[in-house]
C-alpha positions in Angstrom: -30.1 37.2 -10.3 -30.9 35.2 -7.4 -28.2 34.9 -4.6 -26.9 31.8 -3.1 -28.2 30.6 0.3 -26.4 31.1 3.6 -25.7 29.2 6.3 -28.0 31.8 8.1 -31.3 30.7 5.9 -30.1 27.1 6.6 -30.8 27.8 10.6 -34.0 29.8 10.1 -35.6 26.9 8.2 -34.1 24.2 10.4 -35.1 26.2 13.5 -31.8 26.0 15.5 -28.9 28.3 16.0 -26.2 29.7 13.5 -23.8 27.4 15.9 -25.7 24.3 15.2 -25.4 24.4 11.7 -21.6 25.6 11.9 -21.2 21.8 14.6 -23.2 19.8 11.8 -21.1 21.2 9.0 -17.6 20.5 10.9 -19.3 17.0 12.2 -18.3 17.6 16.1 -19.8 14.7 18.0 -21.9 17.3 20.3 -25.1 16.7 18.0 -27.6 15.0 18.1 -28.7 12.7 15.1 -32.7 14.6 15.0 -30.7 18.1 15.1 -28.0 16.6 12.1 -31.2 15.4 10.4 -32.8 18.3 10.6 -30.0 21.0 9.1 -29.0 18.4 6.7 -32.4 18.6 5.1 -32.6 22.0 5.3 -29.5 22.0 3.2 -30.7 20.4 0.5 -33.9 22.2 0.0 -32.2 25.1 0.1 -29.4 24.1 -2.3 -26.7 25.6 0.4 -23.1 24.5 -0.8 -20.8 25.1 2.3 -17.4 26.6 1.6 -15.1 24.1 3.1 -11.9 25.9 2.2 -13.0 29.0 4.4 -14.0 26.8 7.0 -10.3 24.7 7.3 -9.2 28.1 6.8 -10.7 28.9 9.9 -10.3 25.5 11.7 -6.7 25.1 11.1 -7.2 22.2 9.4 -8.3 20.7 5.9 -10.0 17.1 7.1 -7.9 15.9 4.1 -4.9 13.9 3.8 -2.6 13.1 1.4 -1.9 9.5 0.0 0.9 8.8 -2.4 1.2 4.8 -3.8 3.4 4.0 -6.9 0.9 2.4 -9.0 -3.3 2.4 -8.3 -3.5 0.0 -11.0 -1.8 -2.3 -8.8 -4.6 -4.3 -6.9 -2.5 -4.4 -3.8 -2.4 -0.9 -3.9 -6.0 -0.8 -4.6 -6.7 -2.6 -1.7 -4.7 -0.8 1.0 -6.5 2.6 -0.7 -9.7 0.8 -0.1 -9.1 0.2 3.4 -7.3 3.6 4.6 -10.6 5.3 2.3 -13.3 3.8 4.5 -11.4 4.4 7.7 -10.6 8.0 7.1 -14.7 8.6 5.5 -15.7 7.3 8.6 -13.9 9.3 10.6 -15.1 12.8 8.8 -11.4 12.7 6.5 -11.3 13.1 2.4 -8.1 11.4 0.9 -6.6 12.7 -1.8 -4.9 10.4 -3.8 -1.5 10.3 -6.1 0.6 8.1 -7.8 4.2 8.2 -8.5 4.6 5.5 -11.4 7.5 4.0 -9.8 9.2 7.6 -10.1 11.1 9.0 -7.2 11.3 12.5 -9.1 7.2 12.1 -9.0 7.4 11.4 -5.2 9.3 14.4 -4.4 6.9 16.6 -6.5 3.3 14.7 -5.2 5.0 15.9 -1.5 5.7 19.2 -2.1 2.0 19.5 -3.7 0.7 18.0 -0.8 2.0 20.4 1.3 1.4 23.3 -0.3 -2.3 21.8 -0.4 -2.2 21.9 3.4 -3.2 18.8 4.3 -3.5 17.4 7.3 -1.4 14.4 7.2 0.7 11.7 4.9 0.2 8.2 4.1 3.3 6.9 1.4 4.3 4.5 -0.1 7.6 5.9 -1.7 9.6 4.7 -4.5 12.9 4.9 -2.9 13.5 5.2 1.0 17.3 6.2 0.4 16.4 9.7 -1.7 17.7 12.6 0.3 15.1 14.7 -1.7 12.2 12.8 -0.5 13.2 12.7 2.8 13.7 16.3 2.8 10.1 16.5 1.3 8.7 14.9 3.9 10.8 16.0 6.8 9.2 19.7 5.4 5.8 18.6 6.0 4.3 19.9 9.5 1.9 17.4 10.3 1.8 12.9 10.9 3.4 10.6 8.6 2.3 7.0 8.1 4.6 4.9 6.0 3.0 1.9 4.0 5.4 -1.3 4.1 8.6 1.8 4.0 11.3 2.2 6.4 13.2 5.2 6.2 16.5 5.6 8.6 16.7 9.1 8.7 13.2 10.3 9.1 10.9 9.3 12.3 7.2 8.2 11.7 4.5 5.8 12.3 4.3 2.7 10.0 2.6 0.0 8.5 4.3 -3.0 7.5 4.3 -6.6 6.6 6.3 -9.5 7.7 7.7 -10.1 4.2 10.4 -12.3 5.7 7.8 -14.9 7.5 6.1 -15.5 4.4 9.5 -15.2 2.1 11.2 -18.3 4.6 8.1 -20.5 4.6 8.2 -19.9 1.0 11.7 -21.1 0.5 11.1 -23.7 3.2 8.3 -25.4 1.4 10.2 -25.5 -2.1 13.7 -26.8 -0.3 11.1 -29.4 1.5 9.8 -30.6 -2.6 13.8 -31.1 -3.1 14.4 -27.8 -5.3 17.3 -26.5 -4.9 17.6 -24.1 -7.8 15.2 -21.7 -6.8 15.1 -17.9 -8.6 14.1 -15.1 -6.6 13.3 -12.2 -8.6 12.1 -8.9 -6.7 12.0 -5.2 -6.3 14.9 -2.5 -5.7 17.1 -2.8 -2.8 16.7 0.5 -1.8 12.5 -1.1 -0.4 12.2 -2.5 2.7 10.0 -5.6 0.9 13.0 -6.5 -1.1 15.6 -6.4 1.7 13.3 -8.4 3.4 12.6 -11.1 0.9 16.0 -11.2 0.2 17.3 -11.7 3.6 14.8 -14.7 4.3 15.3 -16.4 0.9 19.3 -16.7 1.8 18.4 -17.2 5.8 16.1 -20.2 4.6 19.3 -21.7 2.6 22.0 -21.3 5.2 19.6 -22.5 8.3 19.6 -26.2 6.2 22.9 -25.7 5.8 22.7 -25.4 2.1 24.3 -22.7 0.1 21.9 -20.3 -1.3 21.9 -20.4 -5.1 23.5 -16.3 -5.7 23.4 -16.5 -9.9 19.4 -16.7 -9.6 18.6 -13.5 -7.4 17.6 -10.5 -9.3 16.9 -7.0 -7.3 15.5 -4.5 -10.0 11.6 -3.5 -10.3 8.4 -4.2 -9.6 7.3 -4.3 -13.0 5.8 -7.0 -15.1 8.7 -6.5 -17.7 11.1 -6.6 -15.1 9.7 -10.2 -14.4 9.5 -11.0 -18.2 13.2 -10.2 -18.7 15.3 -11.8 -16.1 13.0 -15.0 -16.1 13.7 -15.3 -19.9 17.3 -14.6 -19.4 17.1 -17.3 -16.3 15.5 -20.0 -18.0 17.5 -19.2 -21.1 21.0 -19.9 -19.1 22.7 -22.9 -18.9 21.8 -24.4 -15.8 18.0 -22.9 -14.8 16.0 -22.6 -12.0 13.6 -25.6 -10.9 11.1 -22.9 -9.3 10.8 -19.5 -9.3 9.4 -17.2 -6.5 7.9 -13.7 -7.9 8.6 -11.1 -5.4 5.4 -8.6 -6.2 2.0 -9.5 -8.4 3.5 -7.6 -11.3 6.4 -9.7 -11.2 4.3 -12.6 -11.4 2.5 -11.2 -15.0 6.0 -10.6 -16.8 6.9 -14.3 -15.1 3.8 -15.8 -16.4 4.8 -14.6 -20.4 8.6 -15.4 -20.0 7.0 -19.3 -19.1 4.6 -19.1 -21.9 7.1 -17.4 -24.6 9.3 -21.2 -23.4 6.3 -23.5 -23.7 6.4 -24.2 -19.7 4.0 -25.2 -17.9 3.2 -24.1 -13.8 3.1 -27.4 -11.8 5.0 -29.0 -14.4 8.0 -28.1 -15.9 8.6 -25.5 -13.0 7.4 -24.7 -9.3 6.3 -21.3 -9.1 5.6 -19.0 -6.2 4.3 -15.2 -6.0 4.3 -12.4 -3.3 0.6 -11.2 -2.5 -2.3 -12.9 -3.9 -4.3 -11.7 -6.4 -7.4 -12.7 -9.1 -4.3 -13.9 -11.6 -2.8 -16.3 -9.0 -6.4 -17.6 -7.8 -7.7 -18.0 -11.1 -4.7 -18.9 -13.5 -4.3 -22.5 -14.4 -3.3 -24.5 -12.2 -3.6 -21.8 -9.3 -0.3 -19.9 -7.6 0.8 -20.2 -4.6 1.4 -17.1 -2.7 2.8 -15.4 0.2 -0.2 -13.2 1.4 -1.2 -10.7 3.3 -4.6 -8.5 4.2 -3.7 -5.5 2.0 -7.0 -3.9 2.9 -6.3 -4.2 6.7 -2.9 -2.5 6.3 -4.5 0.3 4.9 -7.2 0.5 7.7 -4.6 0.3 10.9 -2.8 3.2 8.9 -5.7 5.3 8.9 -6.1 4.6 12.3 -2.2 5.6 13.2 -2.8 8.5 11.6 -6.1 9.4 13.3 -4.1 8.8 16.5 -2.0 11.2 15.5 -4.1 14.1 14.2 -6.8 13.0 17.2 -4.0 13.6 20.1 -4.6 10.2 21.3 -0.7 8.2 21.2 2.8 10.2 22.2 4.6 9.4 19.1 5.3 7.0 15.9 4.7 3.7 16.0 5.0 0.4 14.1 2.4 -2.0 13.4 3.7 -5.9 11.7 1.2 -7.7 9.9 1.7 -10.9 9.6 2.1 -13.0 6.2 1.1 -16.7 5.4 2.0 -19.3 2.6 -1.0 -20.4 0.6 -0.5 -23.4 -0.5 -2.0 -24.4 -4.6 -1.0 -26.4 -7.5 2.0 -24.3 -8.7 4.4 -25.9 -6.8 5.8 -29.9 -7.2 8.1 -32.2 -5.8 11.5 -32.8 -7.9 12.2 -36.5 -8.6 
């Protein structure tokens, strides 16, 4: 039986030392690109498969890190994966990615398998920043933590987030401006930092006109389309509706879209409507959405970064970055009479 090639056999052929190979292999910026070249392709006629494992083993660490979202079917989700992915391949990093479905019980058990993976570092996006078990989870974990659009009171690490309550006032702004006053917010959980933000600017916008904001038609739950298809059925179905509704999430927006259609309303017409974070439905649908946006795939690359700066030495502690969010302005939305 012939025996596999060693990293030995990969330096004879390539004609340098045991040590170059060992700096190629763990990519340390001491090497020159005709030496990488070279024990590269003496690699791959050789057929020599590296034990990584070992070699983190050895190093201390795994050159992976752990990144936990609550839905990758989402596209913003997809997005902010996309981004942090490039950044960390760049950089010599493998992500490792896990999805919670919304569950906190999920989140708590995606952490602890993290861990016990040993990898490097964190990037979450957690289902519930109030859960004493997924704070404990992560409070367990030795090693950075970068918090997508989370805030968590009781546990100290870098973060990523977006100015939800920028977007969420010009939002509000714009439909009080078109003379609607009956305007539904429907959103996630309280216990996300998105929601509190939206929620704050959407009665902020009301009382800085000196207007009462319009309590019967917010709705805190999920970020689910059939949270979206529920409360705007039972919304519309009341006895005094909304004029617009403003869709706090892109999944929101779906379960909104079939409440409308199940009632034989039309966007731009019979209602104003407004969603959180663009997407191919609110570009594309007919007439187009407007949107609160923000660059998903850049929050995903500056938390990468954050946490390079932390596994690289290179900042003394956590730190937050804002993004900033804009109103995009389409055909959804119409002045009342």
């Amino acid at each position: 039986m012939p025996t596999e090639p060693t990293m030995k056999e990969v330096a004879e052929r390539a004609g340098v030392a045991l040590s170059s190979v060992s700096r190629v292999l763990n990519d340390h910026p001491d090497v020159s690109e005709e030496m990488r070249t070279r024990v590269l392709t003496s690699i791959k006629q050789l057929g020599y498969e590296p034990n990584l494992l070992a070699s983190s083993l050895r190093r201390g660490a795994s050159y992976t890190i752990g990144l936990i979202v609550t839905n990758i079917a989402n596209p913003l989700f997809a997005e902010i994966v996309g981004g942090a992915e490039r950044t960390l391949d760049e950089a010599g990093y493998a992500a490792i990615l896990t999805h919670s479905e919304g569950s906190a019980d999920r989140d708590e058990e995606m952490l602890r398998l993290l861990r016990w993976r040993q990898v490097d570092g964190l990037m979450v996006s957690i289902a519930d920043e109030t859960r004493s078990g997924t704070i404990d989870e992560l409070k367990a974990f030795d090693g950075p933590v970068v918090l997508l659009d989370r805030s968590i009171s009781k546990f100290s690490a870098s973060a990523v987030v977006a100015d939800h309550a920028a977007g969420m006032g010009e939002a509000v702004g714009h439909l009080l401006d078109l003379k609607h006053r009956r305007i539904a917010l429907l959103t996630g959980s309280r216990k996300l930092r998105p929601s509190r933000e939206r929620l704050r600017a959407f009665r902020n916008a009301y009382k800085s006109r000196r207007l009462k904001p319009p309590e019967d038609l917010i709705r805190l739950g999920s970020f689910s389309p059939d949270f979206g298809e529920q409360v705007a059925a039972e919304l519309l179905d009341g006895d005094n509706p909304p004029t617009a509704i403003i869709a706090g999430g892109n999944q929101i927006l779906a379960g909104v879209l079939r409440a409308l259609r199940q009632n034989d309303m039309q966007v731009g017409k019979d209602i104003s409507l407004i969603s959180c974070d663009d997407t191919h439905l609110s570009e594309l649908y007919s007439p187009p959405i407007t949107v609160v946006d923000r660059d998903n795939r850049m929050q995903g690359q500056i938390a990468a970064e954050l946490m390079l700066e932390r596994l690289q030495g290179k900042d003394p502690g956590p730190r937050k970055v804002v993004l900033p969010t804009e109103l995009v302005l389409r055909e959804s939305t119409y002045p009342l009479s």
